[in-house]
C-alpha positions as CSV (number, residue, x, y, z in Angstrom):
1,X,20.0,-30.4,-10.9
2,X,20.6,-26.9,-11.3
3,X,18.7,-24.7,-13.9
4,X,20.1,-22.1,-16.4
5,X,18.4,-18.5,-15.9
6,X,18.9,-16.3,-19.1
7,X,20.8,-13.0,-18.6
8,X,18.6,-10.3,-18.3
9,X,19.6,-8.2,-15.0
10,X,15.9,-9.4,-13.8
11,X,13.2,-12.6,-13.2
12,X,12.7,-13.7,-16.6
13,X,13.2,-17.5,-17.7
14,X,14.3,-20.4,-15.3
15,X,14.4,-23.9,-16.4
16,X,11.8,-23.0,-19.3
17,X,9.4,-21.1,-16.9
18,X,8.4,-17.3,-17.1
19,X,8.8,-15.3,-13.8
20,X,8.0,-12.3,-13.5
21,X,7.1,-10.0,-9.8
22,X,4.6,-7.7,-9.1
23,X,5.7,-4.9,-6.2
24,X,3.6,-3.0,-4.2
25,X,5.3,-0.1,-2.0
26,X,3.0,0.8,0.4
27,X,3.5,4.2,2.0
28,X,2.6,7.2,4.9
29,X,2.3,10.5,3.4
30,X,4.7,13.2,4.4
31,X,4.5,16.1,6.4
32,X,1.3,18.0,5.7
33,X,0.3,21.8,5.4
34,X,-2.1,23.4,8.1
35,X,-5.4,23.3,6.6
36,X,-6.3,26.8,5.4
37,X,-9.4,28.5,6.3
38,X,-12.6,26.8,4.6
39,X,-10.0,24.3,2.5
40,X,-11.3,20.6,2.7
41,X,-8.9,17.8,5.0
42,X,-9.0,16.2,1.4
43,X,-7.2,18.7,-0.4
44,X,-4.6,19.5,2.5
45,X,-1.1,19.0,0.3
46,X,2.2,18.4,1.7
47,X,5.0,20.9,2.9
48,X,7.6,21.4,0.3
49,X,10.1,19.8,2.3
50,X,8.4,16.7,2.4
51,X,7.7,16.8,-1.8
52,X,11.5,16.4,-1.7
53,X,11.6,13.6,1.0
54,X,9.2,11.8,-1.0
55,X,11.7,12.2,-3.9
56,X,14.6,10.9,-2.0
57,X,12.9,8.2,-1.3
58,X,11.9,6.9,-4.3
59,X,15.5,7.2,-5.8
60,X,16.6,4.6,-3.6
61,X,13.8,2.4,-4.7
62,X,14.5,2.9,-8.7
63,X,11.1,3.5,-10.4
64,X,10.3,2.1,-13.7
65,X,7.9,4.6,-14.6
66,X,6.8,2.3,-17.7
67,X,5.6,0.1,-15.7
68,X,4.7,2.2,-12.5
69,X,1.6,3.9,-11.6
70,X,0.4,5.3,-8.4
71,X,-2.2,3.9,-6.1
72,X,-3.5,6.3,-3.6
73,X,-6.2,7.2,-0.8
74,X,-8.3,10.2,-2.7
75,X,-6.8,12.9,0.0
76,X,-4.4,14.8,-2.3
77,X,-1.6,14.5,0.4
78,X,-1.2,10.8,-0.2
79,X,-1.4,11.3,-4.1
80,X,1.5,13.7,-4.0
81,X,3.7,11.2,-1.7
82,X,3.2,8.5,-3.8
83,X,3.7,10.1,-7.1
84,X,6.9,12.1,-5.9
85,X,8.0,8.6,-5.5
86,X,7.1,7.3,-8.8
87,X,8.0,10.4,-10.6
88,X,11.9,10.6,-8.9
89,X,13.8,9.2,-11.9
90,X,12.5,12.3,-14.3
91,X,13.3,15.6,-14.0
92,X,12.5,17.4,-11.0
93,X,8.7,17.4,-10.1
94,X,8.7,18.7,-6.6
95,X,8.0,22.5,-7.5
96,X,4.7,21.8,-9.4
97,X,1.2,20.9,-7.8
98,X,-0.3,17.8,-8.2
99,X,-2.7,19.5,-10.8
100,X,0.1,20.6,-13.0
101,X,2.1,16.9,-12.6
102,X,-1.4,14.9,-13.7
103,X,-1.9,17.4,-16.8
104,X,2.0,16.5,-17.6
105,X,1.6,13.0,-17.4
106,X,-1.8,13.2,-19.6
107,X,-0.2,14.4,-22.4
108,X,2.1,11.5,-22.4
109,X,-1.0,8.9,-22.1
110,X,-2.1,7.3,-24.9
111,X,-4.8,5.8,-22.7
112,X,-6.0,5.3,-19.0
113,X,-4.0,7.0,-15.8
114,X,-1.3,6.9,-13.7
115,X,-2.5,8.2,-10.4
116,X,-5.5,6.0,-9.4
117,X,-7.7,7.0,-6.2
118,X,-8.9,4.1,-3.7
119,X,-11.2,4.5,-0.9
120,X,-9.6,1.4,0.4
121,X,-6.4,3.8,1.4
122,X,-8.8,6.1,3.4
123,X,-9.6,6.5,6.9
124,X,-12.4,7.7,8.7
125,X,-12.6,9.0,11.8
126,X,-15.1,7.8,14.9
127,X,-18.2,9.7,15.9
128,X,-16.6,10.9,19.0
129,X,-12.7,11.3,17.9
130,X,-11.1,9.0,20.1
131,X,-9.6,7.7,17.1
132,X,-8.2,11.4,16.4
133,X,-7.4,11.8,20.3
134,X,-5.1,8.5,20.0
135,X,-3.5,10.0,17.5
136,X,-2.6,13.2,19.3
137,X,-1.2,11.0,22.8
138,X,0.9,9.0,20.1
139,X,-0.7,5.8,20.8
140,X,-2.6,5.6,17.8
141,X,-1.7,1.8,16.6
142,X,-2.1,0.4,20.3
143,X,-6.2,2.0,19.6
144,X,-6.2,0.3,16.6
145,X,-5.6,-3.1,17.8
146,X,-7.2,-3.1,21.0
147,X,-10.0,-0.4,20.8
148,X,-10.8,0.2,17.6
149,X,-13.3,-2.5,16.3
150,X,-15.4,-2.1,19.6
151,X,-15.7,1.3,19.5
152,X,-17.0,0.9,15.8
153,X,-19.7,-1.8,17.2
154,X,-20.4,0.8,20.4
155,X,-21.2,3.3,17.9
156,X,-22.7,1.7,15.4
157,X,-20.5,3.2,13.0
158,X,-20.1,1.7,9.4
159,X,-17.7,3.7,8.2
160,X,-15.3,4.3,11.0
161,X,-11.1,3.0,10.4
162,X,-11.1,-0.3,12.7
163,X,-8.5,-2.8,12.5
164,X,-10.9,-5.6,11.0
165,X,-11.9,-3.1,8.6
166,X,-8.6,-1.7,7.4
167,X,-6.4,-5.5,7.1
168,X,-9.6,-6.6,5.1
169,X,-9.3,-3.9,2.5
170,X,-5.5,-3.5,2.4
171,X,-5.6,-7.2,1.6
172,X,-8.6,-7.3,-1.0
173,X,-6.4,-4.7,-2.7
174,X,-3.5,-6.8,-2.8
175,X,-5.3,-9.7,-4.2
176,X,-6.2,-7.9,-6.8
177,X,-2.9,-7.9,-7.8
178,X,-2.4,-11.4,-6.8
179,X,-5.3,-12.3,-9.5
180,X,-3.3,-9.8,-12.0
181,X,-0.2,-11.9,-11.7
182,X,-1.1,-14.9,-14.1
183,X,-1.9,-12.5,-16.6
184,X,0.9,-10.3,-16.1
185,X,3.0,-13.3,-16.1
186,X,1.3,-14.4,-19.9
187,X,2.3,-11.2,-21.2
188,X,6.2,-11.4,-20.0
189,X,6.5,-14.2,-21.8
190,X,5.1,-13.2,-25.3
191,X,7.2,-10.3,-25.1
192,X,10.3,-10.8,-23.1
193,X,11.9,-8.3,-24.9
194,X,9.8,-5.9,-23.7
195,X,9.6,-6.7,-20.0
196,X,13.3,-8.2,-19.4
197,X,14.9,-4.8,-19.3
198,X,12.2,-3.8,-16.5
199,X,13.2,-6.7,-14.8
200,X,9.8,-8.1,-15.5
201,X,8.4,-6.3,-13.2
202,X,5.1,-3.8,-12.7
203,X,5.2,-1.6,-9.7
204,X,3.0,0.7,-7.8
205,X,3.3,3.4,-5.1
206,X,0.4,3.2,-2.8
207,X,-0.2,6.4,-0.6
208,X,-2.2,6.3,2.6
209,X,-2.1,7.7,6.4
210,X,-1.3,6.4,9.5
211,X,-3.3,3.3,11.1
212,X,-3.5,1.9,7.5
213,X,0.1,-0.1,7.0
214,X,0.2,-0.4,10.7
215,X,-3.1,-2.2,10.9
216,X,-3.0,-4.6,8.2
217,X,0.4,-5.4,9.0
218,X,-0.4,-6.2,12.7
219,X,-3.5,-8.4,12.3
220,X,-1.1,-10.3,9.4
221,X,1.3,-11.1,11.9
222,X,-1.5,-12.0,14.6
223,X,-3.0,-14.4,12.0
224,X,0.6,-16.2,10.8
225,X,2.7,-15.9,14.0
226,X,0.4,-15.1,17.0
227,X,-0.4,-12.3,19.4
228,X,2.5,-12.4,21.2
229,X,4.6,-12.1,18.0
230,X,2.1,-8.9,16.9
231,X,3.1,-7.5,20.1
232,X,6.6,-7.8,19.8
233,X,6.0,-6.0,16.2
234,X,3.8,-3.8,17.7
235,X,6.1,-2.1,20.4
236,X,8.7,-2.0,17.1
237,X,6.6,0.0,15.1
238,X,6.2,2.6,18.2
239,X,3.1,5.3,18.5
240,X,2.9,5.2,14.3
241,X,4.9,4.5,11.5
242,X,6.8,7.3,10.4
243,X,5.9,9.8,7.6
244,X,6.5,7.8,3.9
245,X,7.1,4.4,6.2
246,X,5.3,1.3,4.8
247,X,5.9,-1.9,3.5
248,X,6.7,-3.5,0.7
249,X,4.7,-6.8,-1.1
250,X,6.3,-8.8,-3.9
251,X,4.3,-11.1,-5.6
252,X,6.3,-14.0,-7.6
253,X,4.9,-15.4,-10.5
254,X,5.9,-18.4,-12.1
255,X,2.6,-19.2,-13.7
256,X,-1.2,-19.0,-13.7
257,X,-1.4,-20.2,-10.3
258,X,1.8,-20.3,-9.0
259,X,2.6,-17.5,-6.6
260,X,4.6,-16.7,-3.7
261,X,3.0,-13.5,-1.5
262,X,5.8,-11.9,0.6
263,X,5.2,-9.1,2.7
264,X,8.7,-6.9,3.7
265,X,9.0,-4.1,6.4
266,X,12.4,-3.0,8.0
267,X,11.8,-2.1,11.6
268,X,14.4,-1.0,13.7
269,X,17.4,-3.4,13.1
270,X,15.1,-6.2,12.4
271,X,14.0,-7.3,8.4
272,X,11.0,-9.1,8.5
273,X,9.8,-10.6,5.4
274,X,6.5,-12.7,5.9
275,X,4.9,-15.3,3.5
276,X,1.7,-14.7,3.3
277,X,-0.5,-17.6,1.8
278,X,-3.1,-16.8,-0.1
279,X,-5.8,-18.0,2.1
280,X,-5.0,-16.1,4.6
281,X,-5.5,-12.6,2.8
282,X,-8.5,-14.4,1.5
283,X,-9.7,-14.8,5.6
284,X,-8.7,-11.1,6.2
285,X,-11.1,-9.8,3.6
286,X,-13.5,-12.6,4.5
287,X,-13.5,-11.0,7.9
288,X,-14.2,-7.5,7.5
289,X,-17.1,-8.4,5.1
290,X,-18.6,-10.3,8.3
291,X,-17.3,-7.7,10.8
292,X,-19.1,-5.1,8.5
293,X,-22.4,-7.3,8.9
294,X,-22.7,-6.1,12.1
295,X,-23.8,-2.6,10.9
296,X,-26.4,-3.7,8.0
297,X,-29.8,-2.9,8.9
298,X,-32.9,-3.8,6.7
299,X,-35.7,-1.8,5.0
300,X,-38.1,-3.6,6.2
Protein backbone atom coordinates (compact mmCIF):
# COMPACT_ATOMS: atom_id res chain seq x y z
CA UNK A 1 0.00 0.00 0.00
CA UNK A 2 1.36 3.20 -0.69
CA UNK A 3 2.76 5.62 2.08
CA UNK A 4 2.17 9.32 2.59
CA UNK A 5 5.60 11.50 2.61
CA UNK A 6 5.06 14.99 4.37
CA UNK A 7 5.84 18.01 2.13
CA UNK A 8 8.98 19.26 2.82
CA UNK A 9 11.03 19.70 -0.60
CA UNK A 10 13.36 16.91 1.07
CA UNK A 11 13.79 13.10 2.85
CA UNK A 12 11.95 13.73 5.95
CA UNK A 13 8.96 11.30 7.10
CA UNK A 14 7.65 8.26 5.16
CA UNK A 15 5.09 5.99 6.49
CA UNK A 16 6.09 7.22 10.14
CA UNK A 17 9.88 6.74 9.64
CA UNK A 18 12.61 9.53 9.73
CA UNK A 19 15.01 9.72 6.65
CA UNK A 20 17.32 11.68 6.34
CA UNK A 21 20.96 11.43 3.79
CA UNK A 22 24.31 12.11 4.46
CA UNK A 23 26.43 13.31 1.05
CA UNK A 24 29.82 13.22 0.52
CA UNK A 25 31.27 15.03 -2.69
CA UNK A 26 34.50 13.80 -3.20
CA UNK A 27 36.80 15.98 -5.35
CA UNK A 28 40.42 16.71 -7.48
CA UNK A 29 41.79 19.98 -6.76
CA UNK A 30 42.13 22.49 -9.53
CA UNK A 31 44.88 23.74 -11.38
CA UNK A 32 47.78 24.52 -9.20
CA UNK A 33 50.52 27.39 -8.99
CA UNK A 34 54.25 26.54 -9.77
CA UNK A 35 55.87 26.05 -6.54
CA UNK A 36 57.90 29.11 -5.70
CA UNK A 37 61.36 28.99 -4.66
CA UNK A 38 61.91 27.31 -1.05
CA UNK A 39 57.71 27.19 -0.72
CA UNK A 40 56.61 23.68 0.59
CA UNK A 41 54.39 21.22 -2.12
CA UNK A 42 51.95 21.58 0.92
CA UNK A 43 51.32 25.10 0.62
CA UNK A 44 51.29 25.24 -3.29
CA UNK A 45 47.55 27.08 -3.80
CA UNK A 46 45.60 27.08 -6.80
CA UNK A 47 45.59 29.43 -9.98
CA UNK A 48 42.95 32.03 -9.78
CA UNK A 49 41.17 30.63 -12.56
CA UNK A 50 40.68 27.54 -11.03
CA UNK A 51 39.32 29.40 -7.38
CA UNK A 52 36.55 30.30 -9.81
CA UNK A 53 36.08 26.78 -11.48
CA UNK A 54 35.81 25.46 -8.08
CA UNK A 55 32.96 28.05 -7.51
CA UNK A 56 31.11 27.10 -10.58
CA UNK A 57 31.07 24.05 -9.57
CA UNK A 58 29.69 24.10 -6.44
CA UNK A 59 26.72 26.24 -7.67
CA UNK A 60 25.47 23.48 -9.56
CA UNK A 61 25.65 21.28 -6.56
CA UNK A 62 23.69 23.83 -4.08
CA UNK A 63 25.64 23.98 -0.76
CA UNK A 64 23.78 24.17 2.47
CA UNK A 65 26.47 25.78 4.30
CA UNK A 66 24.55 25.05 7.67
CA UNK A 67 25.05 21.94 7.31
CA UNK A 68 28.31 21.75 5.10
CA UNK A 69 31.77 21.58 6.15
CA UNK A 70 34.88 20.78 4.20
CA UNK A 71 36.93 17.66 4.45
CA UNK A 72 40.28 17.91 2.94
CA UNK A 73 43.91 16.39 2.40
CA UNK A 74 46.25 18.97 4.61
CA UNK A 75 47.91 20.35 1.17
CA UNK A 76 46.33 23.79 1.03
CA UNK A 77 45.40 23.26 -2.74
CA UNK A 78 42.82 20.71 -1.91
CA UNK A 79 41.45 22.91 1.04
CA UNK A 80 40.82 25.78 -1.25
CA UNK A 81 38.96 23.44 -3.92
CA UNK A 82 36.82 22.15 -1.56
CA UNK A 83 35.84 25.14 0.34
CA UNK A 84 35.33 27.29 -2.97
CA UNK A 85 32.81 24.62 -3.36
CA UNK A 86 31.18 24.94 -0.08
CA UNK A 87 31.54 28.60 0.20
CA UNK A 88 29.69 29.26 -3.61
CA UNK A 89 26.22 30.23 -2.35
CA UNK A 90 27.84 33.41 -0.25
CA UNK A 91 29.35 36.23 -1.60
CA UNK A 92 32.20 35.93 -3.62
CA UNK A 93 35.26 34.22 -1.88
CA UNK A 94 37.56 33.59 -4.75
CA UNK A 95 39.76 36.84 -4.33
CA UNK A 96 40.80 36.04 -0.70
CA UNK A 97 43.39 33.37 0.50
CA UNK A 98 42.56 30.51 2.34
CA UNK A 99 44.00 32.29 5.45
CA UNK A 100 41.65 35.18 5.12
CA UNK A 101 38.33 32.76 4.26
CA UNK A 102 39.17 30.38 7.65
CA UNK A 103 39.52 33.79 9.84
CA UNK A 104 36.00 34.80 8.09
CA UNK A 105 34.34 31.71 8.83
CA UNK A 106 35.82 31.81 12.61
CA UNK A 107 34.10 34.65 13.53
CA UNK A 108 30.85 33.10 12.57
CA UNK A 109 31.67 29.81 14.75
CA UNK A 110 30.32 29.47 17.89
CA UNK A 111 32.34 26.27 18.19
CA UNK A 112 34.54 23.68 16.25
CA UNK A 113 35.57 24.21 12.27
CA UNK A 114 34.55 24.01 8.98
CA UNK A 115 37.60 23.05 7.10
CA UNK A 116 38.92 19.80 8.63
CA UNK A 117 42.38 18.33 7.44
CA UNK A 118 42.68 14.31 6.86
CA UNK A 119 45.76 12.48 6.08
CA UNK A 120 43.56 9.98 4.71
CA UNK A 121 43.14 12.49 1.47
CA UNK A 122 46.98 12.55 1.03
CA UNK A 123 49.30 10.88 -1.14
CA UNK A 124 52.80 10.08 -0.83
CA UNK A 125 55.04 9.53 -3.35
CA UNK A 126 57.48 6.23 -3.81
CA UNK A 127 61.18 6.14 -2.98
CA UNK A 128 62.17 6.20 -6.51
CA UNK A 129 59.20 8.40 -8.26
CA UNK A 130 57.76 6.05 -10.47
CA UNK A 131 54.57 6.94 -8.96
CA UNK A 132 55.47 10.74 -10.02
CA UNK A 133 56.88 9.42 -13.47
CA UNK A 134 53.30 7.75 -14.14
CA UNK A 135 51.88 10.67 -13.59
CA UNK A 136 53.94 12.74 -16.05
CA UNK A 137 53.27 9.80 -19.22
CA UNK A 138 49.45 10.23 -18.13
CA UNK A 139 49.04 6.69 -17.13
CA UNK A 140 48.86 7.32 -13.58
CA UNK A 141 45.58 5.14 -12.60
CA UNK A 142 46.74 2.17 -14.85
CA UNK A 143 50.12 2.30 -12.03
CA UNK A 144 47.88 2.45 -9.43
CA UNK A 145 46.12 -0.72 -10.14
CA UNK A 146 48.61 -2.77 -11.57
CA UNK A 147 51.97 -1.45 -10.07
CA UNK A 148 51.39 0.26 -7.26
CA UNK A 149 51.08 -2.18 -4.21
CA UNK A 150 54.19 -4.10 -5.43
CA UNK A 151 56.31 -1.44 -5.78
CA UNK A 152 55.31 -0.48 -2.11
CA UNK A 153 56.31 -4.23 -0.94
CA UNK A 154 59.63 -3.97 -3.40
CA UNK A 155 60.47 -0.97 -1.46
CA UNK A 156 59.47 -1.59 1.70
CA UNK A 157 57.77 1.58 1.80
CA UNK A 158 55.03 2.24 4.54
CA UNK A 159 53.94 5.28 3.59
CA UNK A 160 53.93 5.17 -0.18
CA UNK A 161 50.00 5.89 -2.16
CA UNK A 162 49.18 2.12 -3.32
CA UNK A 163 45.83 1.09 -4.34
CA UNK A 164 45.27 -1.27 -1.21
CA UNK A 165 46.28 1.62 0.80
CA UNK A 166 44.23 4.39 -0.67
CA UNK A 167 40.41 2.30 -1.14
CA UNK A 168 41.15 1.22 2.57
CA UNK A 169 41.27 4.72 3.88
CA UNK A 170 38.82 6.42 1.50
CA UNK A 171 36.48 3.80 2.76
CA UNK A 172 37.28 3.96 6.60
CA UNK A 173 36.49 7.63 6.07
CA UNK A 174 33.20 7.01 4.67
CA UNK A 175 32.20 4.68 7.43
CA UNK A 176 32.69 7.14 9.62
CA UNK A 177 29.91 8.70 8.25
CA UNK A 178 28.04 5.66 7.79
CA UNK A 179 28.39 5.18 11.82
CA UNK A 180 27.27 9.05 11.96
CA UNK A 181 24.07 8.32 10.20
CA UNK A 182 21.91 6.80 13.08
CA UNK A 183 22.68 9.58 15.02
CA UNK A 184 22.22 12.13 12.45
CA UNK A 185 19.00 10.42 11.67
CA UNK A 186 17.88 10.79 15.83
CA UNK A 187 18.43 14.35 15.52
CA UNK A 188 16.22 14.95 12.17
CA UNK A 189 13.54 13.64 13.85
CA UNK A 190 13.51 15.65 17.17
CA UNK A 191 13.81 18.63 15.26
CA UNK A 192 12.27 18.37 11.85
CA UNK A 193 11.82 21.75 11.73
CA UNK A 194 15.11 22.40 11.73
CA UNK A 195 16.48 19.90 9.19
CA UNK A 196 13.31 19.69 6.71
CA UNK A 197 14.20 22.92 4.98
CA UNK A 198 17.89 21.48 4.42
CA UNK A 199 16.33 18.69 3.03
CA UNK A 200 17.54 16.66 5.99
CA UNK A 201 20.58 16.57 4.82
CA UNK A 202 24.55 17.12 6.12
CA UNK A 203 27.07 17.51 3.42
CA UNK A 204 30.70 17.67 2.99
CA UNK A 205 33.29 18.69 0.22
CA UNK A 206 36.16 16.37 0.43
CA UNK A 207 39.43 17.71 -1.45
CA UNK A 208 42.12 15.37 -2.52
CA UNK A 209 44.61 14.76 -5.69
CA UNK A 210 44.72 12.45 -8.35
CA UNK A 211 45.08 8.49 -7.74
CA UNK A 212 42.78 8.98 -4.64
CA UNK A 213 38.97 8.86 -6.20
CA UNK A 214 40.44 6.90 -8.96
CA UNK A 215 41.78 4.19 -6.70
CA UNK A 216 39.08 3.65 -4.36
CA UNK A 217 36.72 3.76 -6.95
CA UNK A 218 38.43 1.12 -9.03
CA UNK A 219 39.11 -1.52 -6.40
CA UNK A 220 35.08 -0.91 -5.39
CA UNK A 221 34.12 -1.89 -8.62
CA UNK A 222 36.77 -4.86 -8.74
CA UNK A 223 35.27 -6.12 -5.44
CA UNK A 224 31.20 -5.69 -6.53
CA UNK A 225 31.35 -6.24 -10.28
CA UNK A 226 34.82 -7.92 -11.21
CA UNK A 227 37.97 -7.08 -12.98
CA UNK A 228 36.73 -7.07 -16.21
CA UNK A 229 33.97 -4.46 -15.17
CA UNK A 230 37.03 -2.28 -13.37
CA UNK A 231 38.61 -2.34 -16.59
CA UNK A 232 35.89 -1.21 -18.57
CA UNK A 233 35.70 1.74 -15.84
CA UNK A 234 39.11 2.07 -15.92
CA UNK A 235 39.70 2.94 -19.69
CA UNK A 236 36.56 5.46 -18.91
CA UNK A 237 38.13 7.34 -16.42
CA UNK A 238 41.28 7.82 -18.94
CA UNK A 239 45.11 8.69 -17.65
CA UNK A 240 43.35 10.57 -14.38
CA UNK A 241 40.23 12.10 -13.44
CA UNK A 242 40.04 15.50 -14.24
CA UNK A 243 40.82 18.59 -12.10
CA UNK A 244 37.58 19.00 -9.32
CA UNK A 245 36.35 15.31 -10.82
CA UNK A 246 35.17 12.85 -8.05
CA UNK A 247 32.32 11.16 -6.90
CA UNK A 248 29.62 11.44 -5.07
CA UNK A 249 28.35 9.03 -1.82
CA UNK A 250 24.87 9.28 -0.38
CA UNK A 251 24.13 7.53 2.59
CA UNK A 252 20.27 6.86 3.30
CA UNK A 253 19.10 6.73 6.61
CA UNK A 254 15.96 5.36 7.70
CA UNK A 255 17.09 4.40 11.16
CA UNK A 256 19.81 3.26 13.51
CA UNK A 257 20.75 0.54 11.33
CA UNK A 258 19.13 0.90 8.33
CA UNK A 259 21.29 2.32 5.51
CA UNK A 260 21.63 2.28 1.91
CA UNK A 261 25.52 3.21 0.75
CA UNK A 262 25.41 4.49 -2.91
CA UNK A 263 28.41 5.49 -4.57
CA UNK A 264 27.67 7.97 -7.96
CA UNK A 265 30.21 9.04 -10.67
CA UNK A 266 29.26 10.38 -14.25
CA UNK A 267 31.85 9.14 -16.70
CA UNK A 268 31.58 9.85 -20.15
CA UNK A 269 27.93 9.20 -21.17
CA UNK A 270 27.64 6.55 -18.71
CA UNK A 271 25.91 7.22 -14.84
CA UNK A 272 27.08 4.71 -12.65
CA UNK A 273 25.59 4.59 -9.26
CA UNK A 274 26.92 1.48 -7.20
CA UNK A 275 25.45 0.04 -3.93
CA UNK A 276 27.93 -0.52 -1.78
CA UNK A 277 27.12 -2.85 1.21
CA UNK A 278 28.48 -2.25 4.13
CA UNK A 279 30.65 -5.20 4.44
CA UNK A 280 32.30 -4.59 1.73
CA UNK A 281 33.78 -1.06 2.76
CA UNK A 282 34.29 -2.98 5.96
CA UNK A 283 36.78 -5.62 3.66
CA UNK A 284 38.43 -2.63 1.98
CA UNK A 285 39.64 -1.13 5.23
CA UNK A 286 40.13 -4.65 6.53
CA UNK A 287 42.65 -5.02 3.72
CA UNK A 288 44.85 -2.27 3.91
CA UNK A 289 45.32 -2.78 7.69
CA UNK A 290 46.62 -6.40 6.58
CA UNK A 291 48.37 -5.08 3.33
CA UNK A 292 50.01 -2.49 5.83
CA UNK A 293 51.23 -5.59 7.96
CA UNK A 294 53.59 -6.28 5.51
CA UNK A 295 55.79 -3.24 6.59
CA UNK A 296 55.69 -3.62 10.59
CA UNK A 297 58.87 -4.66 11.89
CA UNK A 298 59.55 -5.32 15.67
CA UNK A 299 61.80 -3.84 18.38
CA UNK A 300 63.01 -6.69 19.33
Amino acid sequence: MPGSERKNGGISEFEGKTRSRIVLEFMRHGKKEKTADGQTDEDVRLIPSARTAAREKGLGLAPQLEVSAVVASPRKRAQESATHVMLSGQPDTTGMSMEEIEAEIAKQLKYGKKIIPDSRLDFFTDKGGLLDKAYAEGWVTKFMVENSDQVAIADNDPQMTSITRVAGNVADLILRYVEMGGNFNRLVGRKPEKYEPLKSQMERYLGTHATINESFLLRLVEKLQGVDRRNEVMAKIGPMFKELQGFRVEIENTGPAQQEIHIKVKLGDEDIDLVAPKVVLEELVADRDEFNKKFQTSDK
